[in-house]
HTML snippet that shows the backbone in 3Dmol.js (N, CA, C, O; Angstrom):
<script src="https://3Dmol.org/build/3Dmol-min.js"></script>
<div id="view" style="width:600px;height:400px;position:relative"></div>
<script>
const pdb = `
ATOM      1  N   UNK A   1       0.837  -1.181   0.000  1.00  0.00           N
ATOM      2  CA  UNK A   1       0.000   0.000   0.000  1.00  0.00           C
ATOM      3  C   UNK A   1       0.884   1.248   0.000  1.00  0.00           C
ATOM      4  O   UNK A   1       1.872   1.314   0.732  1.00  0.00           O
ATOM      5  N   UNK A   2       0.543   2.190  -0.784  1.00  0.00           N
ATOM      6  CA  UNK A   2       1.145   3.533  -0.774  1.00  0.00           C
ATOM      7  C   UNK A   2       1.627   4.480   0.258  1.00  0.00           C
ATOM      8  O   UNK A   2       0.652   5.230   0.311  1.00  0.00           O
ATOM      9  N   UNK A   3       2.159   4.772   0.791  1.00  0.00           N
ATOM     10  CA  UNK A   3       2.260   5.948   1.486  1.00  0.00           C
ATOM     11  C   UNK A   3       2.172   7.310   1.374  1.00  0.00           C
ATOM     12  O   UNK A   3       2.217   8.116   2.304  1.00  0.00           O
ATOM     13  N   UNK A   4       2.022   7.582   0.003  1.00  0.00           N
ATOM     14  CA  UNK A   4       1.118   8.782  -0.440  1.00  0.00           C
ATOM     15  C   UNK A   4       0.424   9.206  -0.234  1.00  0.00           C
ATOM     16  O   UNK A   4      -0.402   8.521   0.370  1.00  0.00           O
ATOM     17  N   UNK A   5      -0.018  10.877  -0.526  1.00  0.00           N
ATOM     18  CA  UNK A   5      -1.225  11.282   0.513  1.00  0.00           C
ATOM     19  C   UNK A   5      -1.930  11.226  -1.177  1.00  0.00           C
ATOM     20  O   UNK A   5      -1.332  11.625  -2.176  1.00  0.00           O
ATOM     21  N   UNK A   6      -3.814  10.419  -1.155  1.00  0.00           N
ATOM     22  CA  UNK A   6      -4.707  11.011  -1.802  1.00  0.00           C
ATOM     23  C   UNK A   6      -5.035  12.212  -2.223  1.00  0.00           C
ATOM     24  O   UNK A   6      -5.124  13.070  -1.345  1.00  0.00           O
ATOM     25  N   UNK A   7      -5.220  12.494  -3.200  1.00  0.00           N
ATOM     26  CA  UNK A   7      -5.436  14.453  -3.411  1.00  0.00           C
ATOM     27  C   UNK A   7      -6.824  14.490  -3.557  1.00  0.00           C
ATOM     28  O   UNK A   7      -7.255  14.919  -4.628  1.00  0.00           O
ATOM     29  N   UNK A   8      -7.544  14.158  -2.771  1.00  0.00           N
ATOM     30  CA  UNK A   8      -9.309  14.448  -2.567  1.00  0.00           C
ATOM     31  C   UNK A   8      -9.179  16.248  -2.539  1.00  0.00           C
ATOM     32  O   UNK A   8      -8.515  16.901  -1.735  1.00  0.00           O
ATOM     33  N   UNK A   9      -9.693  16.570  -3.225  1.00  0.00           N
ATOM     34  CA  UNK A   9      -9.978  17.768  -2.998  1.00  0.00           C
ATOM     35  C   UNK A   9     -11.154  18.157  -3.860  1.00  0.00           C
ATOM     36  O   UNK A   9     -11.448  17.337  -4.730  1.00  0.00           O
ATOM     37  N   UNK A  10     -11.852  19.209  -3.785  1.00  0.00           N
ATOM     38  CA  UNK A  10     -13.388  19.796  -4.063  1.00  0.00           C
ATOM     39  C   UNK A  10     -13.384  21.202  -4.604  1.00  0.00           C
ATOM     40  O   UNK A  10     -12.703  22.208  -4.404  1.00  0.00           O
ATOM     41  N   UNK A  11     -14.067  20.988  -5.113  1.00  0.00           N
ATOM     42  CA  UNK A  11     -14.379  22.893  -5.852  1.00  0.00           C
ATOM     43  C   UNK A  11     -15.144  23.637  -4.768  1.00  0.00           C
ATOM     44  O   UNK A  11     -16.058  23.045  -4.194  1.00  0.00           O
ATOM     45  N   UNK A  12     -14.819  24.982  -4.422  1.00  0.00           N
ATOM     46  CA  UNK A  12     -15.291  25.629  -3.608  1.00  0.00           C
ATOM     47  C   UNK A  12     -16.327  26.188  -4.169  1.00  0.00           C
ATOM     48  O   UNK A  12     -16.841  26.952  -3.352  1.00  0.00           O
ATOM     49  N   UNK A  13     -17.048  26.183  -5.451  1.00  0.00           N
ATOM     50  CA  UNK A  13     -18.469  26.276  -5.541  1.00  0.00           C
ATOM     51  C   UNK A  13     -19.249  25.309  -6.071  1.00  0.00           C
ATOM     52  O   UNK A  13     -20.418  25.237  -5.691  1.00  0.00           O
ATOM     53  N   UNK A  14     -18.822  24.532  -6.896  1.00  0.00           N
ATOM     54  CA  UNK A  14     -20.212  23.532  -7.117  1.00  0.00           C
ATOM     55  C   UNK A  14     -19.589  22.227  -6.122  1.00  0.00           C
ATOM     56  O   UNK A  14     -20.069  21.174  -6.542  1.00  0.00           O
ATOM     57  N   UNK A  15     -18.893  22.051  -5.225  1.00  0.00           N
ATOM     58  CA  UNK A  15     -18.355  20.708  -4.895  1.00  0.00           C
ATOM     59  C   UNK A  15     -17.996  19.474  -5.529  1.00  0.00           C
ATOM     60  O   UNK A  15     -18.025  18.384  -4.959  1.00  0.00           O
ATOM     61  N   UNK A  16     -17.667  19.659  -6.681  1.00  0.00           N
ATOM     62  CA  UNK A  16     -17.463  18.714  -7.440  1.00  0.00           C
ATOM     63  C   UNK A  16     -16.320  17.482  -7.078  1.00  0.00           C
ATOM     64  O   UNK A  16     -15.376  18.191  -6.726  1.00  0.00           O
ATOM     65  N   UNK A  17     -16.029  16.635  -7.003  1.00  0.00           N
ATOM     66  CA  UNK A  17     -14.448  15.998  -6.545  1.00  0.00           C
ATOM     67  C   UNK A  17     -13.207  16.257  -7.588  1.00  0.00           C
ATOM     68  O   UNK A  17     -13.209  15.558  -8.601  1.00  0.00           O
ATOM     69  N   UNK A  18     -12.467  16.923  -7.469  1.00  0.00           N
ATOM     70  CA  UNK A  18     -11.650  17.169  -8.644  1.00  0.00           C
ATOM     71  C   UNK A  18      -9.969  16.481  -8.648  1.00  0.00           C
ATOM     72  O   UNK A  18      -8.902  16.873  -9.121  1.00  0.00           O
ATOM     73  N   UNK A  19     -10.541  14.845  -7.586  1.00  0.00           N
ATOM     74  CA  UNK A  19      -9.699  14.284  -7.370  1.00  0.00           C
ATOM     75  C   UNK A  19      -9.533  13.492  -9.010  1.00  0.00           C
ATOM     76  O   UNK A  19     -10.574  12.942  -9.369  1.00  0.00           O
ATOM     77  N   UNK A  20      -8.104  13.372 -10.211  1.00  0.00           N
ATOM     78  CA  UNK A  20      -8.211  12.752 -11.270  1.00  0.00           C
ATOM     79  C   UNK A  20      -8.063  11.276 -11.301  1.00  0.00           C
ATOM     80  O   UNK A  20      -8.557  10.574 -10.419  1.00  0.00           O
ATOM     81  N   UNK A  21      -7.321  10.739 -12.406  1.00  0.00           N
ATOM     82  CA  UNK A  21      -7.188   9.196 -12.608  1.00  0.00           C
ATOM     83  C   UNK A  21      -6.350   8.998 -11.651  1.00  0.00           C
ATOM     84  O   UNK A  21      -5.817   9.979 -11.132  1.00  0.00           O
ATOM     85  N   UNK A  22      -6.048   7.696 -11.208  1.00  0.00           N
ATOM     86  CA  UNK A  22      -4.958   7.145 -10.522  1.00  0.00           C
ATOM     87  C   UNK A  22      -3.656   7.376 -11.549  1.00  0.00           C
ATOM     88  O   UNK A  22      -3.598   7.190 -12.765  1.00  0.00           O
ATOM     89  N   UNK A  23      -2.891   7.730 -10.850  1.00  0.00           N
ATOM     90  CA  UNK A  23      -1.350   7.559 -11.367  1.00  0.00           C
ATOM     91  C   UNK A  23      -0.589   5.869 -11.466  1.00  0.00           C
ATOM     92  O   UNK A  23      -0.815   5.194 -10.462  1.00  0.00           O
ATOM     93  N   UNK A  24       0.024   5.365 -12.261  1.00  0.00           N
ATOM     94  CA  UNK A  24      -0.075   4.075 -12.222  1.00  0.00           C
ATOM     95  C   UNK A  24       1.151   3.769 -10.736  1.00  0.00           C
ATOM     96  O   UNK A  24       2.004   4.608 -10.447  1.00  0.00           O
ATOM     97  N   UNK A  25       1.069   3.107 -10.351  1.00  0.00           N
ATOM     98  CA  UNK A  25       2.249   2.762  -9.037  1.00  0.00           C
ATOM     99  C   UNK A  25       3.747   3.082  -9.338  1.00  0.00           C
ATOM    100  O   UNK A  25       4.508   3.801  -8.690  1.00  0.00           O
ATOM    101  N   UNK A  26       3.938   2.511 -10.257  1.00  0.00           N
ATOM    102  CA  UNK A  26       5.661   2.682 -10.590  1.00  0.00           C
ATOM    103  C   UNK A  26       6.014   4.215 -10.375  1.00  0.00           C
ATOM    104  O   UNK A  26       7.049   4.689  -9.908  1.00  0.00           O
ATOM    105  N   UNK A  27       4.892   4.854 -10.836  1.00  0.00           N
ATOM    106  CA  UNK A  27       4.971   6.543 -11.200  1.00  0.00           C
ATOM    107  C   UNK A  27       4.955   7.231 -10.052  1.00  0.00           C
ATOM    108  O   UNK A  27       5.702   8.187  -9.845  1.00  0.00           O
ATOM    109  N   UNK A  28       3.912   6.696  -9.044  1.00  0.00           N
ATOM    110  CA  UNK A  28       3.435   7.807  -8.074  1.00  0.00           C
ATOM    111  C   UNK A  28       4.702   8.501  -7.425  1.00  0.00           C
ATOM    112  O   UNK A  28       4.864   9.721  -7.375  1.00  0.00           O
ATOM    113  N   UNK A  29       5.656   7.460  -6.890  1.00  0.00           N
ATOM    114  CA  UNK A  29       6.355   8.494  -6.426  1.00  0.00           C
ATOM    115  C   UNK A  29       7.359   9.281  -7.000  1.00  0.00           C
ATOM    116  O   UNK A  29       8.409   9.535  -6.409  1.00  0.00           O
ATOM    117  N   UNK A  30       6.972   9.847  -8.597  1.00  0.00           N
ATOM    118  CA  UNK A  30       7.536  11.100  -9.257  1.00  0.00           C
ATOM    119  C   UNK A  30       6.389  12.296  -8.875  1.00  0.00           C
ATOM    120  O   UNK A  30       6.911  13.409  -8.933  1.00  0.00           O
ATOM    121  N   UNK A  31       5.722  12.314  -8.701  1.00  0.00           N
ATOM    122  CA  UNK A  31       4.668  13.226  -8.714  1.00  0.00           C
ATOM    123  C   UNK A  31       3.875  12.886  -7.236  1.00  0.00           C
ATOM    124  O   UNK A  31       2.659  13.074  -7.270  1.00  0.00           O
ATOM    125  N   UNK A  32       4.361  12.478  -6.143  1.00  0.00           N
ATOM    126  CA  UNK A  32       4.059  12.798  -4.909  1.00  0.00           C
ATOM    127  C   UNK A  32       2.675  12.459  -4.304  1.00  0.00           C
ATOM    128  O   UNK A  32       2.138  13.061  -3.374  1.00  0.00           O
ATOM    129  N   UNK A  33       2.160  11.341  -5.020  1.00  0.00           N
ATOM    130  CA  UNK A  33       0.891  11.891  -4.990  1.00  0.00           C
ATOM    131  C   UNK A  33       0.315  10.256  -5.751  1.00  0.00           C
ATOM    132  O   UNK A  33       1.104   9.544  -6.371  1.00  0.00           O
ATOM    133  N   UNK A  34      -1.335   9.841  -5.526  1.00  0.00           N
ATOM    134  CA  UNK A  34      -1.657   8.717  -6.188  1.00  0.00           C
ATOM    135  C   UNK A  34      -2.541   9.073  -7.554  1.00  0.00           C
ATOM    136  O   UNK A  34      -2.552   8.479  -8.632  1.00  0.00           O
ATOM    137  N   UNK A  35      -3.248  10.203  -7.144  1.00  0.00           N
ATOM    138  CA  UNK A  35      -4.126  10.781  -8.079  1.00  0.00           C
ATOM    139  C   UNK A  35      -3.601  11.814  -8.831  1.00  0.00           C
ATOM    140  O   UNK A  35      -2.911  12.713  -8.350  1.00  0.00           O
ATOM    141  N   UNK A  36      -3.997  11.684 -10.345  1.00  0.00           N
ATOM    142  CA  UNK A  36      -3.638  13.356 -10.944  1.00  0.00           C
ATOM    143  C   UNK A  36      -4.632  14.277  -9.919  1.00  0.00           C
ATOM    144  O   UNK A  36      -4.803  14.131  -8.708  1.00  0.00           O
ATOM    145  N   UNK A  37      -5.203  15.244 -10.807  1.00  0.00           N
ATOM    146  CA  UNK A  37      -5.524  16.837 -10.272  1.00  0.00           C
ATOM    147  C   UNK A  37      -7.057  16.652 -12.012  1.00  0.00           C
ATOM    148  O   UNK A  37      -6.832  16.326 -13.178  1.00  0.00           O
ATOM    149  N   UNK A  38      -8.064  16.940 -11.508  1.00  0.00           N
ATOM    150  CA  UNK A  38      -8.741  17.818 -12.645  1.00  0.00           C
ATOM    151  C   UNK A  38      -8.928  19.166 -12.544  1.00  0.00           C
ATOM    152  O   UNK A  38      -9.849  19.704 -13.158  1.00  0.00           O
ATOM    153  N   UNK A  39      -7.866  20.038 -11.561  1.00  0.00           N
ATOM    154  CA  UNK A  39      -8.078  21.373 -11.868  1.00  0.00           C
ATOM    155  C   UNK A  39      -7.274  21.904 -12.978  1.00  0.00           C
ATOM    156  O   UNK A  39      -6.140  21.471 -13.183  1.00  0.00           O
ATOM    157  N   UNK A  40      -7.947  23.065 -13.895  1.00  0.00           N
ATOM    158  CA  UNK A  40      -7.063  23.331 -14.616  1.00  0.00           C
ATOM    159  C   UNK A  40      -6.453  25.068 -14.317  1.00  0.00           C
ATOM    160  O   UNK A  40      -7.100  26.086 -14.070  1.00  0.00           O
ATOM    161  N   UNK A  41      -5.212  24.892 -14.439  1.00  0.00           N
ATOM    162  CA  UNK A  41      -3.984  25.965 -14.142  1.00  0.00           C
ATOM    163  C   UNK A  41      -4.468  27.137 -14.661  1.00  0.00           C
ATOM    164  O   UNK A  41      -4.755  27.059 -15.856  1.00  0.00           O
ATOM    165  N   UNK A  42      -4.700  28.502 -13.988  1.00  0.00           N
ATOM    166  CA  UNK A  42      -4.569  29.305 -14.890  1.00  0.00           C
ATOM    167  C   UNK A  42      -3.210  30.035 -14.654  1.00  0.00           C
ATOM    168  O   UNK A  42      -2.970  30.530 -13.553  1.00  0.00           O
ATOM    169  N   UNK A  43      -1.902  30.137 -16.172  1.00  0.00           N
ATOM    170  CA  UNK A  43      -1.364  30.435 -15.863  1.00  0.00           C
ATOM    171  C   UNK A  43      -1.151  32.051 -15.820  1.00  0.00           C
ATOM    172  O   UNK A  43      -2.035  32.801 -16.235  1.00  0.00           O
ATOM    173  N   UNK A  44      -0.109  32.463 -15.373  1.00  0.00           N
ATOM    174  CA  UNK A  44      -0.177  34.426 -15.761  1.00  0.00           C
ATOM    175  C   UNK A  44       1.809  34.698 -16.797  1.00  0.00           C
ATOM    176  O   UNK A  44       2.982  34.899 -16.482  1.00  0.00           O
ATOM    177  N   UNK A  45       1.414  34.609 -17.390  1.00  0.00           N
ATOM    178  CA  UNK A  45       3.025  34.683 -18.288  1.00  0.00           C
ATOM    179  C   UNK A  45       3.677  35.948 -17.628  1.00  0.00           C
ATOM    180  O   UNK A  45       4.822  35.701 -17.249  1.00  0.00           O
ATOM    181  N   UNK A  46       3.236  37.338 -17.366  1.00  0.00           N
ATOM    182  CA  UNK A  46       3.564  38.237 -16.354  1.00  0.00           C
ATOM    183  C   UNK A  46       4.352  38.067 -14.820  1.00  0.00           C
ATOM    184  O   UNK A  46       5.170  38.810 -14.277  1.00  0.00           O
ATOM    185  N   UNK A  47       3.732  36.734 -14.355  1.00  0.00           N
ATOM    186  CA  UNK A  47       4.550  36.264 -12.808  1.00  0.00           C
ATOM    187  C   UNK A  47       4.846  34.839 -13.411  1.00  0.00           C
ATOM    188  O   UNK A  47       4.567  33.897 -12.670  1.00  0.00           O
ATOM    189  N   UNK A  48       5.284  34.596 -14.443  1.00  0.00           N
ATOM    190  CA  UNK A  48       6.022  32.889 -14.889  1.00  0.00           C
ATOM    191  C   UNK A  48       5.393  31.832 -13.856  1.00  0.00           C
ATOM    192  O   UNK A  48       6.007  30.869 -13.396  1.00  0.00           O
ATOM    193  N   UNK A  49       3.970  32.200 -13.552  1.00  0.00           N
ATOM    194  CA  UNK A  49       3.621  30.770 -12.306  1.00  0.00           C
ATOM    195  C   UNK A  49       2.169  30.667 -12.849  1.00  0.00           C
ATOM    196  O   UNK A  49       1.740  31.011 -13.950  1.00  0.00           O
ATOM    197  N   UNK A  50       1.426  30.023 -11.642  1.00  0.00           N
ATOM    198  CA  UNK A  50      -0.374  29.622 -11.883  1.00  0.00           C
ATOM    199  C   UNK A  50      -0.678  30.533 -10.988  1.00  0.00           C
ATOM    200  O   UNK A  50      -0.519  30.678  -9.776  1.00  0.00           O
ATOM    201  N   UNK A  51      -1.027  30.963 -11.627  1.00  0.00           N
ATOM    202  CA  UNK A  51      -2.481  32.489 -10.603  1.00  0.00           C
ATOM    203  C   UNK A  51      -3.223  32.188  -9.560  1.00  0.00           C
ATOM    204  O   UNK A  51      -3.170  32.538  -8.381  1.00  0.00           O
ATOM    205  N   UNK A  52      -4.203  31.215 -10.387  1.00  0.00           N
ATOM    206  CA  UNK A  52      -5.435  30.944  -9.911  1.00  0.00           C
ATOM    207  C   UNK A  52      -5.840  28.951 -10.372  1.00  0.00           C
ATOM    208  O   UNK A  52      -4.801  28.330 -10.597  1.00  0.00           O
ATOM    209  N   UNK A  53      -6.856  28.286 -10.464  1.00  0.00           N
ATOM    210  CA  UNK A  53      -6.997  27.478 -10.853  1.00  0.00           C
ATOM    211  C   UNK A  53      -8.607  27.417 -11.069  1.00  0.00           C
ATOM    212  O   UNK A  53      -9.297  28.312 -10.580  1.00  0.00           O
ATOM    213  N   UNK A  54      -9.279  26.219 -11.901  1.00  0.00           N
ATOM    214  CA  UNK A  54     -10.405  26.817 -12.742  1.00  0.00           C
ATOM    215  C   UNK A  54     -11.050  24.728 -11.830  1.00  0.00           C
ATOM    216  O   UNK A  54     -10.443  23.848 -11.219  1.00  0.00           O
ATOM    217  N   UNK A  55     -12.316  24.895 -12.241  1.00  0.00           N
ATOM    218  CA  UNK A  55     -12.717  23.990 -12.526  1.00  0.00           C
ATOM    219  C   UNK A  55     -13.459  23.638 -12.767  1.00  0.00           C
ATOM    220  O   UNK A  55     -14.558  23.841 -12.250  1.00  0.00           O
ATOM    221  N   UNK A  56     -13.132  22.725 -13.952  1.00  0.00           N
ATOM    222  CA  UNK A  56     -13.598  22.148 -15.188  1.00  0.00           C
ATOM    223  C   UNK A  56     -15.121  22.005 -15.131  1.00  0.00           C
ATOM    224  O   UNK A  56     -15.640  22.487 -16.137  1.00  0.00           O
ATOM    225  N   UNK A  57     -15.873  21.559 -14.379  1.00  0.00           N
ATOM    226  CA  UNK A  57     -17.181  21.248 -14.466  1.00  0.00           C
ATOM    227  C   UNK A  57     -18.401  22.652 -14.505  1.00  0.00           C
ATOM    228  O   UNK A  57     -19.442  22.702 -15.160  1.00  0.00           O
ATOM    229  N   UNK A  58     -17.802  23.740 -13.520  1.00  0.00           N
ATOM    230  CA  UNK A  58     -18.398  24.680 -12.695  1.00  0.00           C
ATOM    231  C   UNK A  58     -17.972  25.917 -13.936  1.00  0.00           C
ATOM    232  O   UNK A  58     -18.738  26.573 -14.641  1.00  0.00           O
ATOM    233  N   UNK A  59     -16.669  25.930 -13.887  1.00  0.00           N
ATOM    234  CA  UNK A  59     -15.906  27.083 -14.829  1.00  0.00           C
ATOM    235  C   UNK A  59     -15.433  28.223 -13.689  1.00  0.00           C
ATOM    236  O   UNK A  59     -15.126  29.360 -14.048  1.00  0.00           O
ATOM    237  N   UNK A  60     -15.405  27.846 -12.398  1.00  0.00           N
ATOM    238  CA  UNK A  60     -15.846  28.905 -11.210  1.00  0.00           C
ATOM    239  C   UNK A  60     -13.895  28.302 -11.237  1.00  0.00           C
ATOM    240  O   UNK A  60     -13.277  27.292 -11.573  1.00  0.00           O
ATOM    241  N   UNK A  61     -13.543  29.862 -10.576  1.00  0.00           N
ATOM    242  CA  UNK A  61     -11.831  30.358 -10.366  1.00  0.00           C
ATOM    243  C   UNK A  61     -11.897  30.636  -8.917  1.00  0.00           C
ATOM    244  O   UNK A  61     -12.862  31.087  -8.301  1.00  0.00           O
ATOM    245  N   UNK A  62     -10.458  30.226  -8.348  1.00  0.00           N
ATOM    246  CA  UNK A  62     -10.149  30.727  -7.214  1.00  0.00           C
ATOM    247  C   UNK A  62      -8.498  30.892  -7.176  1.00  0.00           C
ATOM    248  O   UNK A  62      -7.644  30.302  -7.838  1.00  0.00           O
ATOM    249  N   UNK A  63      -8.392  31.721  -6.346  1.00  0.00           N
ATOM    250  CA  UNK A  63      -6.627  31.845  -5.850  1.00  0.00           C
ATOM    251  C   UNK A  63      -6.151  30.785  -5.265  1.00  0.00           C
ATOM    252  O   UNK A  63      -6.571  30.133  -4.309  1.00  0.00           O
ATOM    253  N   UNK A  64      -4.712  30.610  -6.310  1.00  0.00           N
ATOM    254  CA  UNK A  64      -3.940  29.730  -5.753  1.00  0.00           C
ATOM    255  C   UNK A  64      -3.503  29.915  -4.132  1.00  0.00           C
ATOM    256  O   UNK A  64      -3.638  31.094  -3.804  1.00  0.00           O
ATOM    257  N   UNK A  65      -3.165  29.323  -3.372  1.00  0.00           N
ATOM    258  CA  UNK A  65      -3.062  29.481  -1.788  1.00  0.00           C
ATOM    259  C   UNK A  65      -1.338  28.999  -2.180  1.00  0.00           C
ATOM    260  O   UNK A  65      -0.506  28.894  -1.278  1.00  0.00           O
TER     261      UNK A  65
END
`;
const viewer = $3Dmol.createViewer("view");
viewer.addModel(pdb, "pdb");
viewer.setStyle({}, {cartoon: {color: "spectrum"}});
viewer.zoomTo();
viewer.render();
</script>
């Protein structure tokens, strides 16, 4: 069994689970993690990082923390 933490996480307005596919085992521990992410990045080319993040179902944005 993994020792990875699950990335359950939720949209702060429609609650959606925006936990993604499983990562296959060999992989997980490149990417820290068992699950991808279905949030999508918004990036800002101005600060070379992700702003904010979107999600997919809702279309609803919040600040990256």
């Amino acid at each position: 069994m993994s020792k990875l933490r699950d990335n359950k996480e939720f949209c702060p307005y429609c609650n959606t689970n925006l936990q993604g596919k499983e990562i296959p085992e060999k992989d997980q521990l490149h990417y820290g993690a068992t699950h991808g992410s279905r949030k999508i990045a918004i990036y800002s080319r101005e600060k070379d990082r992700t702003v904010k993040w979107q999600c997919p179902d809702c279309e609803g944005e919040w600040e990256r923390e």
